[in-house]
C-alpha positions in Angstrom: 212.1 153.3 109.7 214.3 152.2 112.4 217.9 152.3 113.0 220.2 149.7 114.6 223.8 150.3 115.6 225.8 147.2 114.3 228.9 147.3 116.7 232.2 145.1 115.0 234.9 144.0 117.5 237.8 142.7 115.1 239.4 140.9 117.7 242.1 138.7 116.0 243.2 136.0 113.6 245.1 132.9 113.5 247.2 131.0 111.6 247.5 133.5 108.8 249.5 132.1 105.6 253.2 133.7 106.4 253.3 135.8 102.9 256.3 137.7 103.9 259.5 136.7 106.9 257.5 139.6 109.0 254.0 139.7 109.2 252.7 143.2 109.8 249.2 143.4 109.1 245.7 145.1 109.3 242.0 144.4 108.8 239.6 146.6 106.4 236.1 145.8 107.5 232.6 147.1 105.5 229.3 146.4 105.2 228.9 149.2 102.5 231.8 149.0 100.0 232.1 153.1 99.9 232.3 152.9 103.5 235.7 151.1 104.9 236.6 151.5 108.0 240.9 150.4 108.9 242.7 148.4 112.3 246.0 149.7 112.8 248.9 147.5 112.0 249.7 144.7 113.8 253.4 144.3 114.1 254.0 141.7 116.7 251.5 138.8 116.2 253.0 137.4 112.8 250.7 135.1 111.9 248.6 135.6 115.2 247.7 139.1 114.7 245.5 140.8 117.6 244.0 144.3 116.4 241.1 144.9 119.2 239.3 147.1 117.4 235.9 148.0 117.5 233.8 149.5 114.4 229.8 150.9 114.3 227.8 150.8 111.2 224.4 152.8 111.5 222.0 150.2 109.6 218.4 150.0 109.0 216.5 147.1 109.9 215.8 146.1 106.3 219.6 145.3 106.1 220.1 143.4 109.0 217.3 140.9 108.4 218.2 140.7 104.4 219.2 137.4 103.8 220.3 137.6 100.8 222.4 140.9 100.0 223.7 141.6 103.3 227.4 140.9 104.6 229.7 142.2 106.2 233.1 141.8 104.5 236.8 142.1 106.5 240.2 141.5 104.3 243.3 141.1 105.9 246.6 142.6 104.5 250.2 142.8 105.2 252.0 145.8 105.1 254.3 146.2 102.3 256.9 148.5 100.9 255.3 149.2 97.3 252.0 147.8 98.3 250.3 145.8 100.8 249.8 142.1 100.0 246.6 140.7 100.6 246.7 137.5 102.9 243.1 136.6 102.8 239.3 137.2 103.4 236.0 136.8 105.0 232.6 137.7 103.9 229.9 136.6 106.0 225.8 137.4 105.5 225.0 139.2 108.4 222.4 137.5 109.5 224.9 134.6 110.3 227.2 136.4 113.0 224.4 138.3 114.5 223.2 137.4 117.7 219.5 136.2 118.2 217.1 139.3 119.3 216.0 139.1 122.8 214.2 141.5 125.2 217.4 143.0 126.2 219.3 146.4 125.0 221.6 144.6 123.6 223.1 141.0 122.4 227.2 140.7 122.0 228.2 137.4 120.4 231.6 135.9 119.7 232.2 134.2 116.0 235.1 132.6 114.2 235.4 132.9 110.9 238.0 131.0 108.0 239.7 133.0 106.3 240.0 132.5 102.4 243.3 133.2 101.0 243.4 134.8 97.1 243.6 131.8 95.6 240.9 130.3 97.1 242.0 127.8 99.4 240.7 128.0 103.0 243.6 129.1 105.9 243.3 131.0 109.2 240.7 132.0 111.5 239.1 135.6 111.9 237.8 136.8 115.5 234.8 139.0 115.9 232.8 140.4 118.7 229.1 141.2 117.0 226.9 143.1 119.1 223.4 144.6 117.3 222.2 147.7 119.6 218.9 149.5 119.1 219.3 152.8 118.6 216.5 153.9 119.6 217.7 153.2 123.1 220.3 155.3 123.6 220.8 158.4 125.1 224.0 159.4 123.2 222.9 161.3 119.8 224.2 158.9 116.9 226.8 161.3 115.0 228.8 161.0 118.3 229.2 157.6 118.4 229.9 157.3 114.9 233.6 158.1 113.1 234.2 158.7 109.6 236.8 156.4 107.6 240.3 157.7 107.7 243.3 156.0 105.9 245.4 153.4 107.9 248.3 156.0 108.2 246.7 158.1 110.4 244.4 158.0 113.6 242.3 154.6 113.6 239.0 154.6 112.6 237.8 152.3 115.5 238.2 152.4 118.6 240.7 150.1 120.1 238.6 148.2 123.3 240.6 146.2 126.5 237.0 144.0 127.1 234.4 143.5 124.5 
């Protein structure tokens, strides 16, 4: 079976609903719930949070062309002192935000996204880079390019990019 490399980019968001006076937030982005992978906190953007981060998820090409059960799913949370407060949500099939196959190594797209707050109602944008790379390709072993899931207190998960 073969392997694809689906490379995340959460870029930023926009007009987030203002659930607190100061906006500090982060993304938590999966394809696999046992498998969540953490931004850092935002605390300048308010409700125009920019995170940059990038996240891979090793997937099989079964998954990537499943209409019907694959997503990938990114929530959006603000940093609070007994708990954070959820500010909203995306889940999106993946075979909407990834880019068409082509002869090339790889494909990057860029998608927007709404964001659905908890109760339902539609407010703010999400911004992703989606890139699909064959693994297969590279030269790099795959449990190098790969990190595990660590908590949003410590050392990111992803890798924060300057270009996608």
């Amino acid at each position: 079976m073969s392997f694809k490399l689906l490379e995340i980019n959460i870029l930023s968001a926009q007009d987030l609903a203002p659930v607190s006076k100061l906006l500090r937030t982060f993304a938590v982005a999966w394809v696999h719930p046992d498998q969540k992978l953490t931004t850092r906190v935002d605390h300048h953007g308010n409700t125009n949070p920019t995170w940059n981060y990038r996240f891979v998820f090793c997937l099989d090409d079964l998954f990537l062309s499943s209409s019907s059960s694959s997503a990938l799913t990114v929530e959006i949370y603000n940093v609070s002192w007994l708990r954070d407060i959820p500010i909203g949500s995306v889940h999106a099939p993946i075979a909407s935000i990834v880019p068409q196959r082509s002869q090339t190594d790889s494909n990057k797209r860029l998608v927007s996204l709404q964001i659905r707050r908890p109760s339902g109602t539609l407010q703010g944008t999400l911004n992703l880079g989606v890139n699909v790379i064959d693994s297969s390709r590279r030269s790099v072993p795959l449990d190098r390019q790969l990190s595990a899931p660590t908590g949003r207190d410590t050392e990111p998960t992803g890798e924060k990019m300057k270009n996608f």
